[in-house]
BALUM-294722 format. One record per residue: residue number from 0; x, y, z of N, C-alpha, C in turn. Coordinates in steps of 0.2 Angstrom, whole numbers, padded with zeros to 4 digits. Example, Ala and Ser with C-alpha at 12.3 -4.5 7.8 and 13.67 -1.06 7.14 Angstrom:
2
0, 0066, -0028, 0039, 0062, -0022, 0039, 0066, -0016, 0039 .
1, 0064, -0011, 0035, 0068, -0005, 0036, 0064, 0000, 0039 .
//
This chain:
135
0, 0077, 0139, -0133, 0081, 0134, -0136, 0076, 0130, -0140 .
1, 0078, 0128, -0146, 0073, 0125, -0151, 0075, 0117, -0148 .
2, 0068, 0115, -0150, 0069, 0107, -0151, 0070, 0104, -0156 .
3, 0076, 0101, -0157, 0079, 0102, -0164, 0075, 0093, -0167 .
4, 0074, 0089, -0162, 0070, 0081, -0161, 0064, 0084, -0163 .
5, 0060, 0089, -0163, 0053, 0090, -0165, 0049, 0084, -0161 .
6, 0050, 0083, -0157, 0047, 0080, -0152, 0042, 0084, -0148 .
7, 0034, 0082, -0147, 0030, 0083, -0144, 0027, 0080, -0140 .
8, 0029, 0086, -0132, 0028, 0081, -0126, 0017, 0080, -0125 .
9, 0014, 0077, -0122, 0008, 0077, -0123, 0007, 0076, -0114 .
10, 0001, 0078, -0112, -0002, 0077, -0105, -0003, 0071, -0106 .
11, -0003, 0067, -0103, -0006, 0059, -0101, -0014, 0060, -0098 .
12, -0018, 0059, -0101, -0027, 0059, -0098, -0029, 0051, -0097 .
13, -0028, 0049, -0092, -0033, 0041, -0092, -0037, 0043, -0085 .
14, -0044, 0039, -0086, -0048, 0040, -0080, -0048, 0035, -0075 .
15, -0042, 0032, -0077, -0040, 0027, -0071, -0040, 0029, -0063 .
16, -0042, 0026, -0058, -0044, 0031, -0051, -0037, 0031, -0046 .
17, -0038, 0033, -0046, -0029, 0037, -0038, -0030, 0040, -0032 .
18, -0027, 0040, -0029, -0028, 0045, -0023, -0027, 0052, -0026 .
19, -0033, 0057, -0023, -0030, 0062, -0026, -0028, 0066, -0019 .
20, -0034, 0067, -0012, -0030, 0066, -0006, -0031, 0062, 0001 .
21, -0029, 0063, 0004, -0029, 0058, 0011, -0028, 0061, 0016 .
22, -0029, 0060, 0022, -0031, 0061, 0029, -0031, 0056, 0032 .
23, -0029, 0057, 0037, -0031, 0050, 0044, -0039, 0048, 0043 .
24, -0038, 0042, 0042, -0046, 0038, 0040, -0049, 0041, 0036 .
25, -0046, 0045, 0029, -0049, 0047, 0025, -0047, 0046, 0018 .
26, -0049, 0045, 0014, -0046, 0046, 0007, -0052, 0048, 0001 .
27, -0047, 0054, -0004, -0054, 0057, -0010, -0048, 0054, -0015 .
28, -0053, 0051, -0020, -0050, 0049, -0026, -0051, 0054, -0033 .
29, -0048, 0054, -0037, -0049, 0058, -0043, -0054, 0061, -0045 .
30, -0060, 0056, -0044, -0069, 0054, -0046, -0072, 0059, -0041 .
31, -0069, 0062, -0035, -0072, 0065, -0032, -0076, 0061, -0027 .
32, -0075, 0054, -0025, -0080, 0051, -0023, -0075, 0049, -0015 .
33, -0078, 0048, -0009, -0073, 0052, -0004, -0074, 0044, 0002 .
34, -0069, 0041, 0004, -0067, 0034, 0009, -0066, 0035, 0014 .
35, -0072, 0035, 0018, -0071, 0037, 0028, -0071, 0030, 0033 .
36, -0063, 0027, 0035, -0063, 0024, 0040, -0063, 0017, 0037 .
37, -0061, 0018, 0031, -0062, 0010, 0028, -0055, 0009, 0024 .
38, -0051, 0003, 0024, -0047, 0002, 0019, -0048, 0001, 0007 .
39, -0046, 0004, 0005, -0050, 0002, -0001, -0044, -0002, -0006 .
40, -0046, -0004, -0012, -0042, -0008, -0016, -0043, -0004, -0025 .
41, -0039, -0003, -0027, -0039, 0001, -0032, -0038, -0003, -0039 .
42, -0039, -0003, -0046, -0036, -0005, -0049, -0040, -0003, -0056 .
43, -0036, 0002, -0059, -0038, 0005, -0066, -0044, 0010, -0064 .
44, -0050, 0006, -0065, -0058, 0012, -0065, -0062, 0009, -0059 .
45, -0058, 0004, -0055, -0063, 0000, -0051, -0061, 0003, -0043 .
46, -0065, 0003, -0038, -0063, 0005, -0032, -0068, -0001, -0027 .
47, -0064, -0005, -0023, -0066, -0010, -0019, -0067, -0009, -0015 .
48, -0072, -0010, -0009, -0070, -0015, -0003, -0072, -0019, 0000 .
49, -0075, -0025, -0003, -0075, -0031, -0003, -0072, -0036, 0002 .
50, -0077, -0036, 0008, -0068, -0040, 0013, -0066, -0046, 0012 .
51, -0069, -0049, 0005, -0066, -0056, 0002, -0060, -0052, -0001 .
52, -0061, -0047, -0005, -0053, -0043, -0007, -0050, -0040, -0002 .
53, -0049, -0039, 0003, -0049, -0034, 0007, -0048, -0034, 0012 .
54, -0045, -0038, 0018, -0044, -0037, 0026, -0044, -0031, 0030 .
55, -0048, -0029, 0035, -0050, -0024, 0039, -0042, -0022, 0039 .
56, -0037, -0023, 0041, -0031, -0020, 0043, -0023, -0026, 0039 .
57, -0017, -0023, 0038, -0014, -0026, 0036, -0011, -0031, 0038 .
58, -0011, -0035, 0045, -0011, -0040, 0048, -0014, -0046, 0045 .
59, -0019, -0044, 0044, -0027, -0048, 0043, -0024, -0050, 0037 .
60, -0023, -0049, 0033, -0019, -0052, 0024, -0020, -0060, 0025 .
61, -0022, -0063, 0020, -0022, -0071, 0021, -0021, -0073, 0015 .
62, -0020, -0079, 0012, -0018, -0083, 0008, -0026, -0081, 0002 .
63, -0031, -0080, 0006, -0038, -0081, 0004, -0037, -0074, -0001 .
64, -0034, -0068, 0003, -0035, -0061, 0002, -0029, -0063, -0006 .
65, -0025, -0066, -0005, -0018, -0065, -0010, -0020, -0068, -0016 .
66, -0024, -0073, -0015, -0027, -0077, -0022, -0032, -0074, -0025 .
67, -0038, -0070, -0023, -0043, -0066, -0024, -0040, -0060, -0030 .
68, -0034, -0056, -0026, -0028, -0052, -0030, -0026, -0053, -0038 .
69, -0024, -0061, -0036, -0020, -0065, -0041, -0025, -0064, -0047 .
70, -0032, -0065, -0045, -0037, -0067, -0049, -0039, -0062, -0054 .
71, -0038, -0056, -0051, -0036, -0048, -0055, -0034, -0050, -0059 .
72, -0028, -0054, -0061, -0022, -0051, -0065, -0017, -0045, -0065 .
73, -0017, -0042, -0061, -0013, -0037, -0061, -0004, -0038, -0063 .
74, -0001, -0034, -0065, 0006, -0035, -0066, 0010, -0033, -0060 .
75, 0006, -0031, -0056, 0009, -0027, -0050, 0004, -0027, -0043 .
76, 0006, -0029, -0037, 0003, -0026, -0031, 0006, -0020, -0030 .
77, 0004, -0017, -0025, 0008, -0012, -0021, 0001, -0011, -0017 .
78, 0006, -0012, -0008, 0001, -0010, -0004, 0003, -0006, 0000 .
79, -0002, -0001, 0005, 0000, 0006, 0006, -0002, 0002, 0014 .
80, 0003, 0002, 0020, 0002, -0002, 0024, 0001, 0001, 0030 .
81, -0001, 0008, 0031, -0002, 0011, 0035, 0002, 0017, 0038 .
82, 0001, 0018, 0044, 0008, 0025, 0045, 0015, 0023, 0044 .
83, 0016, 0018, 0045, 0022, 0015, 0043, 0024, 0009, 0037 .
84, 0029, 0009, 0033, 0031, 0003, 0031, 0032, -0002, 0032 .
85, 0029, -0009, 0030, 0029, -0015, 0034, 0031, -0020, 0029 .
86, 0032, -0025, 0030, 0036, -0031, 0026, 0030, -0035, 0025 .
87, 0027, -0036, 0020, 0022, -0042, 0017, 0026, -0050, 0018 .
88, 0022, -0054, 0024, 0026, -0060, 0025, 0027, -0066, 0021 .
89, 0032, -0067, 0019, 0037, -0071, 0014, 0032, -0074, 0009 .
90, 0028, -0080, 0014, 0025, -0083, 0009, 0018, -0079, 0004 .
91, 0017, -0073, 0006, 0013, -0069, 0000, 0015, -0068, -0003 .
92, 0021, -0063, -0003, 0025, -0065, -0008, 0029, -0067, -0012 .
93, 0029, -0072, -0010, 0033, -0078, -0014, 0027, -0081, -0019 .
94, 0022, -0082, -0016, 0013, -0084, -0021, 0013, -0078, -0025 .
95, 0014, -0071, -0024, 0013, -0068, -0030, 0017, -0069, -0035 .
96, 0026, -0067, -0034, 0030, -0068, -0040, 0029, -0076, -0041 .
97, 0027, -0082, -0038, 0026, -0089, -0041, 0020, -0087, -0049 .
98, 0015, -0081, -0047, 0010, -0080, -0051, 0011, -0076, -0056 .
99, 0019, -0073, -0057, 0022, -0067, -0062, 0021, -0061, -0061 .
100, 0019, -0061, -0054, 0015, -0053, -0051, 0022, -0051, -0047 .
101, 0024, -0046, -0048, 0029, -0041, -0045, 0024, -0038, -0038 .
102, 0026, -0035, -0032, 0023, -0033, -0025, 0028, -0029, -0023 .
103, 0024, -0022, -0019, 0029, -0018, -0016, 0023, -0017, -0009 .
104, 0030, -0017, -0002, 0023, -0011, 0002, 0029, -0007, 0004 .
105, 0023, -0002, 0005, 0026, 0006, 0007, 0020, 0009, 0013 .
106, 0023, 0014, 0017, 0019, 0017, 0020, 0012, 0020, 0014 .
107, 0007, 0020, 0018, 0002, 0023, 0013, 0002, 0029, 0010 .
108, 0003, 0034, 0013, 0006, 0041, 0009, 0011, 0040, 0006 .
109, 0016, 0036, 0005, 0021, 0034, 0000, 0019, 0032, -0008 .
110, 0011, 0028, -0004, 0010, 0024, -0011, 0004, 0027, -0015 .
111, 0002, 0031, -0007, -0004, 0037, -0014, -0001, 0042, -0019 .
112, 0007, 0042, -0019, 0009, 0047, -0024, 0014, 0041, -0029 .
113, 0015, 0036, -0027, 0017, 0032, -0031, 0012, 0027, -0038 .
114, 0005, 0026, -0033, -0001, 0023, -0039, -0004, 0029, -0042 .
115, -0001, 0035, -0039, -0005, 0040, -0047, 0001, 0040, -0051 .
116, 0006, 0039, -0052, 0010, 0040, -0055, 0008, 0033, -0061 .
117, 0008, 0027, -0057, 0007, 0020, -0062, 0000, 0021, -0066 .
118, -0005, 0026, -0061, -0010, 0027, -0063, -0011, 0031, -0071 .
119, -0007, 0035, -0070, -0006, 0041, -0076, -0003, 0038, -0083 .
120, 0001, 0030, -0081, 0006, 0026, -0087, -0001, 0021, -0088 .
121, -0004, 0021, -0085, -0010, 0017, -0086, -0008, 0011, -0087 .
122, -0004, 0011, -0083, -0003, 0002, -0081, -0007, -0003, -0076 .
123, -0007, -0009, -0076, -0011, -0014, -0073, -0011, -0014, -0067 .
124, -0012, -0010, -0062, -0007, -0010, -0056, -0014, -0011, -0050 .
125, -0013, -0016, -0046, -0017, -0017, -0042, -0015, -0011, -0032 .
126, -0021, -0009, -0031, -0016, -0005, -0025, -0023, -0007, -0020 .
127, -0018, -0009, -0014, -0022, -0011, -0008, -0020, -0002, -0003 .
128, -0024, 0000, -0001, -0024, 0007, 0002, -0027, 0004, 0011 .
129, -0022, 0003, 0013, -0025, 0003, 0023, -0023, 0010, 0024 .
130, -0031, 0014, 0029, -0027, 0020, 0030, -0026, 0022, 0035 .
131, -0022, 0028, 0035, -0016, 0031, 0040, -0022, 0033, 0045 .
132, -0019, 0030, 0053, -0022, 0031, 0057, -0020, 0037, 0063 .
133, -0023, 0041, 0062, -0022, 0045, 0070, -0018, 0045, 0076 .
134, -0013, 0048, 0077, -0008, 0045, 0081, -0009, 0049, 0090 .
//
């Protein structure tokens, strides 16, 4: 079938970093550069773990952790909260959209395949990655 739009689709190339895969207490990023037993924070070309960004577990989240985020500027959270999805408690969230920041959490395997995707549109998107624990 001809494309009568002459429309040409193109690959999307940014070297924005993602998960490329994961494991219980593991994560490799696109960079090939590989995360054992530690939570990371992602956004664009940077990989964190800085525990002023970054709480050992997502319990630990604090108001200190949420403004440090904010100071990103990201247009987006999205955190990957472990084997399960869990609820980010009201008031974080209500401080991030207070700050025009959109937030989502999802199980972490949910959201390793959802921040390559925001990754690929190369959009703003900040991603807090807790990892999947061994059951």
């Amino acid at each position: 079938m001809d494309n009568q739009a002459g429309a040409t689709i193109k690959k999307e190339v940014t070297d924005n970093l993602h998960i490329k895969s994961y494991a219980p207490n593991f994560f490799r990023l696109n960079d090939e550069s590989e995360w054992h037993n530690t939570s990371i924070l992602l956004q664009n070309k940077e990989v964190l773990t800085d525990t002023t960004l970054l709480p050992a577990t997502f319990d630990e989240i604090t108001e200190a952790h949420i403004q440090a985020w904010i100071s990103r500027k990201p247009t987006l959270v999205l955190i990957g909260t472990g084997n399960k999805m869990e609820f980010l408690a009201p008031q974080w969230r209500a401080l991030l959209y207070q700050n025009g920041i959109g937030v989502e959490t999802m199980a972490t395997e949910s959201l390793c395949r959802t921040f390559a995707i925001l990754a690929a549109e190369d959009r703003n998107a900040l991603g807090v990655f807790f990892p999947i624990i061994e059951a």
